[in-house]
C-alpha positions as a printed Julia matrix, in Angstrom:
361×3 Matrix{Float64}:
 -32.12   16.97  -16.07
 -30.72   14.36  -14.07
 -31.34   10.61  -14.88
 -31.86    7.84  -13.19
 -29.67    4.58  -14.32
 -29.19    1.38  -12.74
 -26.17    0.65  -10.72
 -24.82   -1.64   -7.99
 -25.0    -0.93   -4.49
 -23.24   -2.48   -1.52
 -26.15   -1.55    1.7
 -24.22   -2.32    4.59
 -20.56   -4.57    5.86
 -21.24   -7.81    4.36
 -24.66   -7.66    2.79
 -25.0    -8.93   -0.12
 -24.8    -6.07   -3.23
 -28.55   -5.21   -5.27
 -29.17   -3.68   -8.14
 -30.93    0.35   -7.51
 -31.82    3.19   -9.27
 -28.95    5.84   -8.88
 -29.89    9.1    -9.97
 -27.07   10.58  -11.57
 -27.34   14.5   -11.42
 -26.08   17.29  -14.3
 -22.63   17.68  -14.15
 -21.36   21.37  -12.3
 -17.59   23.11  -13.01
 -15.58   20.63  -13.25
 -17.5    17.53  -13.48
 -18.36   15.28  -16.2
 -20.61   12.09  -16.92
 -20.0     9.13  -18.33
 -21.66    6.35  -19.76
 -19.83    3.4   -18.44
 -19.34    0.95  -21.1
 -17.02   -1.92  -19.05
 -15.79   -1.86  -15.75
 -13.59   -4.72  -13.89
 -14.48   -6.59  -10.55
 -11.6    -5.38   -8.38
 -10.89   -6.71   -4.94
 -10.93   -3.31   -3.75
 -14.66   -3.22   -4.67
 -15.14   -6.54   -2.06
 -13.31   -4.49    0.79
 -15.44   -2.13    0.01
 -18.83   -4.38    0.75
 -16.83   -5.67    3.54
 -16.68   -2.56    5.34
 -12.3    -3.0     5.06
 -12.17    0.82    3.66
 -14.89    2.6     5.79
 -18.27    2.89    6.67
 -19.84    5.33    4.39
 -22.71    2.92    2.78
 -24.29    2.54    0.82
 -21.07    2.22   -1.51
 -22.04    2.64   -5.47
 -19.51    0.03   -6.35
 -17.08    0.01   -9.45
 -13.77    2.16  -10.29
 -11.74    0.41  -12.62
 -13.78    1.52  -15.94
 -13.89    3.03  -19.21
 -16.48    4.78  -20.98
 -17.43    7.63  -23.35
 -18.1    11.0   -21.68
 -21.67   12.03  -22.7
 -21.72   15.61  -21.26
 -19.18   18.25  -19.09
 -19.9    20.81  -16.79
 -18.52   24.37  -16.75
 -14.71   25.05  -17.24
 -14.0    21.79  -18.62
 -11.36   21.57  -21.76
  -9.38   18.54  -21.39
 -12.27   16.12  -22.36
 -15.17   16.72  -24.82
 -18.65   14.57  -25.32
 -17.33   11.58  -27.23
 -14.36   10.81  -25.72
 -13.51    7.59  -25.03
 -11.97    7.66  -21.56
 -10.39    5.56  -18.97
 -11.51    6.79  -15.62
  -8.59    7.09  -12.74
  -9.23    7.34   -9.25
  -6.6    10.03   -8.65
  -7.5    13.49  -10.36
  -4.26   15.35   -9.86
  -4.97   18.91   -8.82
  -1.72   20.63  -10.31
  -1.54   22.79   -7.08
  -0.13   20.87   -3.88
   3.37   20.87   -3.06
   3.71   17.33   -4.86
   2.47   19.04   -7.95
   4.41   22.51   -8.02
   7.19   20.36   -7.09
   6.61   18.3   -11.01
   5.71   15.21   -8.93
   2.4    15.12   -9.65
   1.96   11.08   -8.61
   2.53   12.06   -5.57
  -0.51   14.55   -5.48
  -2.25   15.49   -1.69
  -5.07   16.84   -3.27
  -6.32   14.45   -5.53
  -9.93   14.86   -6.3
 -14.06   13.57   -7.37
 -16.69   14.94   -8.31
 -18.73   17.54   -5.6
 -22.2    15.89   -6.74
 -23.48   13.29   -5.05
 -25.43   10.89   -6.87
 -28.12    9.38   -4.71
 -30.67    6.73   -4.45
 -34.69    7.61   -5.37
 -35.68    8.77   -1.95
 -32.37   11.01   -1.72
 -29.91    8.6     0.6
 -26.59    9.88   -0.84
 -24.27    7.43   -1.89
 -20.79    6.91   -1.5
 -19.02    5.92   -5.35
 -16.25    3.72   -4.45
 -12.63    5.29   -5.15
 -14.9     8.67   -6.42
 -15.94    6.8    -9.41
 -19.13    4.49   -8.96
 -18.75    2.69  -12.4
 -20.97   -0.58  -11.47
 -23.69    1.85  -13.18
 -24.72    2.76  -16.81
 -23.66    6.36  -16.6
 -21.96    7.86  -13.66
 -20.78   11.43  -12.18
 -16.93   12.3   -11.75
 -14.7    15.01  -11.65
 -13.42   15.73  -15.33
  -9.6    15.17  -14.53
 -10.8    11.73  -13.47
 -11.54   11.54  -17.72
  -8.19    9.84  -19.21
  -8.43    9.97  -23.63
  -7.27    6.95  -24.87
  -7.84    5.19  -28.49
 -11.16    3.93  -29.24
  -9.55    0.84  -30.65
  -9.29   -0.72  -27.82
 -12.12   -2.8   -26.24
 -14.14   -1.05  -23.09
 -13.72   -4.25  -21.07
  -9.61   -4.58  -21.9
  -9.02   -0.67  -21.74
 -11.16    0.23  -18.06
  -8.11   -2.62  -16.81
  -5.72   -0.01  -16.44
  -8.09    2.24  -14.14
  -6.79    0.18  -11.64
  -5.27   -3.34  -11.24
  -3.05   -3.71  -14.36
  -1.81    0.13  -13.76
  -1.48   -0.56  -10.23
   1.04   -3.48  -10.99
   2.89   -2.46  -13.88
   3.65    1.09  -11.73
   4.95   -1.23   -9.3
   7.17   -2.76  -11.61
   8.17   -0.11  -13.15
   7.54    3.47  -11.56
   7.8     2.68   -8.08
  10.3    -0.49   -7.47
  12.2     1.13  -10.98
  12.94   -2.62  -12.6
  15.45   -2.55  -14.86
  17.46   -4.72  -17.65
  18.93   -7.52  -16.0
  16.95   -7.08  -12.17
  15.92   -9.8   -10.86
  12.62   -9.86   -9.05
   9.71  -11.48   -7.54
   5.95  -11.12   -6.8
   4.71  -12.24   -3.85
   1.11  -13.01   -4.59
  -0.35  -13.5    -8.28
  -3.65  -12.34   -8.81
  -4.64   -9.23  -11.32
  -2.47   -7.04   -9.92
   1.2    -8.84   -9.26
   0.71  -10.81  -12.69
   0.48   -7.2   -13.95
   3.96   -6.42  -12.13
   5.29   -9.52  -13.43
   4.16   -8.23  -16.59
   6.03   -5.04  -16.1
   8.5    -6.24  -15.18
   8.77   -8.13  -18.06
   8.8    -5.04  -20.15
  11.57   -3.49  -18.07
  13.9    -6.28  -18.7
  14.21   -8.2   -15.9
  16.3   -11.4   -16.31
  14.66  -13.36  -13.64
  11.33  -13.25  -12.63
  10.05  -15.48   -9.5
   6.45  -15.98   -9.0
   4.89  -16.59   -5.73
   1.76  -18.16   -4.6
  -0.66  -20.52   -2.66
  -2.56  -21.67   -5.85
  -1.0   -24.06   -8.51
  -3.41  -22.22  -10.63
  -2.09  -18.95  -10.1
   1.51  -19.93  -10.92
   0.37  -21.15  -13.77
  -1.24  -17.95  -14.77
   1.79  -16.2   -13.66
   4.17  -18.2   -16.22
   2.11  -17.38  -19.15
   2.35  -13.44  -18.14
   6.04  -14.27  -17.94
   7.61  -15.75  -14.81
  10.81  -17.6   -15.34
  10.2   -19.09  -12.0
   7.31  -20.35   -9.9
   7.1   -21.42   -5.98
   4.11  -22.83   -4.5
   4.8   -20.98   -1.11
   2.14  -24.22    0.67
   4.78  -26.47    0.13
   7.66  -24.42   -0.01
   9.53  -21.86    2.28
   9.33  -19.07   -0.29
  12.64  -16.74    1.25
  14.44  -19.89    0.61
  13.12  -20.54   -2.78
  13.55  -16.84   -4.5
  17.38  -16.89   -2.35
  18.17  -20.31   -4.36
  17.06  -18.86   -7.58
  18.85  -15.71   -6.95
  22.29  -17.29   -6.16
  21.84  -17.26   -2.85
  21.55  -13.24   -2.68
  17.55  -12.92   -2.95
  15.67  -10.48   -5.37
  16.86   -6.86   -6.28
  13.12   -6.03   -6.5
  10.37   -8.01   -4.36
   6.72   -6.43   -4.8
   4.16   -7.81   -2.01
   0.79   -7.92   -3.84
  -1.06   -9.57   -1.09
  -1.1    -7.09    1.94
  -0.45   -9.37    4.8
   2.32   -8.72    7.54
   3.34  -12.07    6.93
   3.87  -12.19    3.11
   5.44   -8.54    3.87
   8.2   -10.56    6.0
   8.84  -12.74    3.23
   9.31   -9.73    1.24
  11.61   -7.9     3.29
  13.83  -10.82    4.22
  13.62  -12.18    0.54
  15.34   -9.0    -1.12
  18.95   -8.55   -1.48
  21.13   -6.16    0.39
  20.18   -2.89   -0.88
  17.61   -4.05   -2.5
  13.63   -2.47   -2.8
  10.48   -3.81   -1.41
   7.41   -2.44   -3.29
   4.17   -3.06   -1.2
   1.16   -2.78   -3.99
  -0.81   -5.23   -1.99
  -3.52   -3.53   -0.24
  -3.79   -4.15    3.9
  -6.52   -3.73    6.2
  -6.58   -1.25    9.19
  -6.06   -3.66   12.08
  -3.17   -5.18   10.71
   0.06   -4.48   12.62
   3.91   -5.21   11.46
   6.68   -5.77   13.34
  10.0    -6.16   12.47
  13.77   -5.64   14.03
  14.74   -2.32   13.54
  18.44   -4.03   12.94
  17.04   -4.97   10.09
  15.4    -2.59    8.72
  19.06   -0.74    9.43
  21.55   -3.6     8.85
  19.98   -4.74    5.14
  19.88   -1.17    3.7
  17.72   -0.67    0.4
  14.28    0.89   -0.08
  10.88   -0.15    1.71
   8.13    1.14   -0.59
   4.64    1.49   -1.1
   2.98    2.28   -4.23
  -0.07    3.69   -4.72
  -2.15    3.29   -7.73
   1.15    2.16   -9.32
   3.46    5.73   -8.81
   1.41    6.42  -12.02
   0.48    9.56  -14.01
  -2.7     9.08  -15.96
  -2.16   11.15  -18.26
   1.3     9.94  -19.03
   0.46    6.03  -18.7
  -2.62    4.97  -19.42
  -2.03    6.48  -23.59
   1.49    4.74  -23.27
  -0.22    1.22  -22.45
  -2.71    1.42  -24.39
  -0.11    1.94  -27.24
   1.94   -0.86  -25.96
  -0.81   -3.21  -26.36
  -2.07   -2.09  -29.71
   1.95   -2.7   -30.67
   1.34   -6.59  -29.17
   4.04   -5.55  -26.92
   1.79   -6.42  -23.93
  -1.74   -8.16  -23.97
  -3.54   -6.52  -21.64
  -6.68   -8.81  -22.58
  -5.32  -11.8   -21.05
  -6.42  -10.19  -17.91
  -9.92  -10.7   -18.75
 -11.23  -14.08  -17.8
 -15.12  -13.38  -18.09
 -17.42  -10.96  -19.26
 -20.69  -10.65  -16.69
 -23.61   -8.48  -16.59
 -24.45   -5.98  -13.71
 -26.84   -8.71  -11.76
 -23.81  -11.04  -12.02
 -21.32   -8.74   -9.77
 -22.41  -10.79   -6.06
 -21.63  -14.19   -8.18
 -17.73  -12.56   -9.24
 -17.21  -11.52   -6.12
 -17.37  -15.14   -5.19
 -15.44  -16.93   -8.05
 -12.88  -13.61   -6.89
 -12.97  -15.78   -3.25
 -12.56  -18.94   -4.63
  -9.69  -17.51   -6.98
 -11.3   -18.83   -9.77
 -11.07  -15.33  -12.08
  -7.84  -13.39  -12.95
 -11.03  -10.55  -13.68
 -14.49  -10.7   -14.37
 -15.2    -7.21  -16.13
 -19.22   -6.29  -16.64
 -19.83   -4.68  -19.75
 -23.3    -2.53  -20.01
């Protein structure tokens, strides 16, 4: 029977987000439901209310969750009713060329659930990233279930279904940090403090935070930056070339999305160095730069999606890293809210008040 939960919903670009009843349908081959336990208030989630990702409203809201599956639909053997899960927005499909070629990060075929949950009168709605976890339960495709150990708080676990993954990949999967690198993070919210804690765990002898927000650097030395620059004040390719010996960065990930911050990247690296753009940008902005440049420096311009990562692979490995005190993925977590509270995060997210809010149901 399908059941109707409550669950956020973003009406239209810039309205404010409600609280509806989503009915959540039985889950077909392939699918699974979950009863959300904690999910994270991820800036993604604000482009989506914004109308920066598309049009498709109403947008369920919520991705970066964990949760215990409560029942599967036909086929399914890699999760069970019980299992505490993590829930990814990239189900690999283990058939694209990415995937046959053992690259499965890479995957063109990633997919959600082929339900759609829907309002009362039947409006279908559109769960943001395929998950929809601003909702007691919701519907996703079973490879979107990630096993982890229960040990590990809902609210500090659901991290890594997006932000904290999406840095530390940069770090470490996609920009490949190493013992010794030095690098720095352009922008120091949830996701590039969770590069700068990657790269921490890589090994990195010098690591140079960058920001507009005194507040933020100081965030970003307690994750473990060596170095801070208040980029107001401060001409920030200057800075991270002074604390670099006059060389700049071997590694310089952009967590803000801006063509201008991505300059400051790009000019900020050494020669031969690797640019790693995590930051997310919107579809009007342009970049320009001198193809000389691009040429003349040499190195690697990235972008990593979702952190290079492998679900699968990563999200057990972190969790274990954490449980070992080797990383403290709660120090993410600046509140815990309830699902009316979501409109108010999005606002102290603004203001740059929160590292993350995370609702727990």
């Amino acid at each position: 029977m399908p059941q109707h939960v409550r669950g956020v919903i973003a009406p239209g670009r810039n309205e404010p987000v409600r609280i509806e009843t989503v009915v959540v349908p039985d889950p077909g081959p392939g699918e699974a439901v979950v009863r959300v336990e904690a999910c994270g208030v991820c800036h993604t989630d604000l482009h989506y209310k914004q109308g920066g990702i598309n049009d498709d409203f109403p947008f369920l809201l919520g991705h970066e969750a964990a949760g215990t599956v409560e029942s599967v639909g036909e086929g399914v053997t890699d999760v069970a009713p019980g299992d505490y899960v993590i829930l990814n927005w990239r189900a690999v499909c283990g058939q694209c060329r990415a995937c046959r070629r053992g690259r499965p990060w890479y995957c063109f075929d990633t997919h959600n659930a082929r339900q759609k949950m829907t309002l009362l009168d039947g409006t279908e709605l559109s769960p943001a990233l395929g998950i929809g976890a601003f909702a007691e339960k919701t519907l996703v495709a079973a490879g979107q279930c990630t096993k982890v150990d229960r040990s590990v708080a809902p609210e500090i676990a659901g991290l890594l279904g997006c932000g904290v993954m999406a840095g530390i990949g940069a770090a470490i999967n996609t920009g490949n940090v190493s013992r010794g690198d030095t690098v720095a993070v352009i922008g120091c919210g949830g996701v590039g403090d969770a590069a700068i804690v990657g790269s921490r765990l890589a090994g990195a002898a010098k690591i140079i935070a960058v920001d507009v927000d005194e507040r933020k650097l100081a965030k970003a030395e307690e994750m473990g930056a060596t170095d801070t620059v208040d980029s107001r004040t401060t001409d920030p390719v200057e800075a991270i070339r002074a604390l670099t010996g006059g060389f700049g960065a071997d590694v310089v990930i952009e967590a803000v999305g801006r063509p201008e911050t991505y300059r400051q990247a790009f000019y900020a690296r050494d020669l031969a160095g690797t640019v790693v753009l995590v930051g997310v940008p919107t579809p009007e902005m342009k970049l320009e730069l001198p193809l000389l440049d691009v040429f003349g420096r040499g190195g690697s311009l990235k972008s990593s999606w979702y952190g290079d990562c492998l679900p699968s692979r990563d999200f057990p490995m972190l969790i274990d890293l954490h449980r070992q005190g080797r990383i403290d993925l709660g120090a993410f977590v600046t509140e815990t809210i309830a699902l009316d509270d979501v409109e108010k995060a999005f606002a102290r997210m603004h203001e740059g008040d929160v590292l993350r809010s995370v609702v727990v149901l």
